[in-house]
PLY file of the C-alpha trace (Angstrom):
ply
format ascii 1.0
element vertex 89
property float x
property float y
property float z
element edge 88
property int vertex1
property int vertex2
end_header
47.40 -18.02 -44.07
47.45 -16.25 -47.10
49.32 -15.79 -50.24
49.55 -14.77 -54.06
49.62 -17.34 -56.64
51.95 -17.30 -59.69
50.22 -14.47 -61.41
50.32 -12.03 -58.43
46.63 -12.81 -57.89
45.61 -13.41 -53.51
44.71 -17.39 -52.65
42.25 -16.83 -50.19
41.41 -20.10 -47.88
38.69 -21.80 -49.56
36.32 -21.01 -46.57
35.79 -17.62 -47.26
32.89 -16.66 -49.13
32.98 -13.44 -51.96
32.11 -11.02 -49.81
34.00 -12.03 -46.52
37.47 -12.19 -49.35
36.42 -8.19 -49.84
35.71 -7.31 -46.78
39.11 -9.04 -45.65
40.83 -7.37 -48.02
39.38 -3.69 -47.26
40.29 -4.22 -43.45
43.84 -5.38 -44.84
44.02 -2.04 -46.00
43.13 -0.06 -43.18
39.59 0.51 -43.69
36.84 1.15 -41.02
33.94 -0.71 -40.91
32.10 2.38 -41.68
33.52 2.94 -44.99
33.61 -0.59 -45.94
30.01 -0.46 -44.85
29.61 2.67 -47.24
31.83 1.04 -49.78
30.12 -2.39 -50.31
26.72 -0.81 -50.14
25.91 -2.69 -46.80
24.81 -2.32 -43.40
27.19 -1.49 -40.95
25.95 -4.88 -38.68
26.42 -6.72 -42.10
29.95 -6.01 -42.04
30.38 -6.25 -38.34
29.00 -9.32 -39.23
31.39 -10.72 -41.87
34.47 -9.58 -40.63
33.68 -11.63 -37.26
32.94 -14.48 -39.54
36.18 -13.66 -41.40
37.72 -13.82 -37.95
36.53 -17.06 -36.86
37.38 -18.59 -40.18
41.06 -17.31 -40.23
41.35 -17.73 -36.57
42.49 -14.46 -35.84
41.06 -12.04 -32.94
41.46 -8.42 -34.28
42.41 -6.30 -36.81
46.15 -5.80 -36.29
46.51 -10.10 -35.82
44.74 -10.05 -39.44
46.83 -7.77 -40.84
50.40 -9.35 -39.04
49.56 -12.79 -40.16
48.70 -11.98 -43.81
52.04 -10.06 -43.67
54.67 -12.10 -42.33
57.50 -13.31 -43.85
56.04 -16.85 -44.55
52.93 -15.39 -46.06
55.13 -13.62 -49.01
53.05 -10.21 -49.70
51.97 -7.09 -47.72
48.74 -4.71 -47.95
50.46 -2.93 -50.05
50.44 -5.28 -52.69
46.66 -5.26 -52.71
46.19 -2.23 -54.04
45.39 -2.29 -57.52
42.87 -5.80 -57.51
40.01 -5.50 -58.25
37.66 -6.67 -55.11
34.59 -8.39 -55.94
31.83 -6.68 -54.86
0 1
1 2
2 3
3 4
4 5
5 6
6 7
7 8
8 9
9 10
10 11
11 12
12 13
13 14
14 15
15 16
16 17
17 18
18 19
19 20
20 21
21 22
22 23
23 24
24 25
25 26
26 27
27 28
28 29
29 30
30 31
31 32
32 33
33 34
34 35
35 36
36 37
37 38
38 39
39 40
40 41
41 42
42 43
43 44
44 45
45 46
46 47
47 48
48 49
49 50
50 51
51 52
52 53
53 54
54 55
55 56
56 57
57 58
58 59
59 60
60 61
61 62
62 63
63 64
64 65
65 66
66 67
67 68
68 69
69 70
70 71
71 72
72 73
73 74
74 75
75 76
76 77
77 78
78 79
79 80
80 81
81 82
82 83
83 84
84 85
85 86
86 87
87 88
């Protein structure tokens, strides 16, 4: 699950690589993999790619149980409060 850390800043689980963080966070927001594709300067099977590894690694099965987990009560934050951070590219 994730969360913020004191300074407002997302914990990611340590599994997650750069790139699959960004791409988590993009589909948190509502993004399609089109214009993350467009976005990130990737393929679209790149990021078809990494957000099944993303996925696998957060052991979720779609978009909306992504975005309902990282939301939840427990978890402490919403999309919303993404917007703003930088995302590595």
């Amino acid at each position: 699950m994730l969360a913020f850390d004191q300074r407002g800043r997302v914990e990611w689980p340590t599994g997650l690589t750069v790139a699959e963080r960004a791409v988590a966070a993009l589909l948190i927001r509502g993004s399609t993999n089109r214009e993350i594709a467009r976005d990130r300067g990737r393929s679209p099977r790149t990021v078809a790619n990494q957000i099944a590894s993303v996925f696998q690694k957060l052991g979720v099965s779609s978009r909306m149980e992504l975005v309902t987990r990282t939301t939840s009560a427990d978890c402490g934050w919403a999309p919303a409060d993404l917007r703003g951070q930088a995302i590595a590219p």
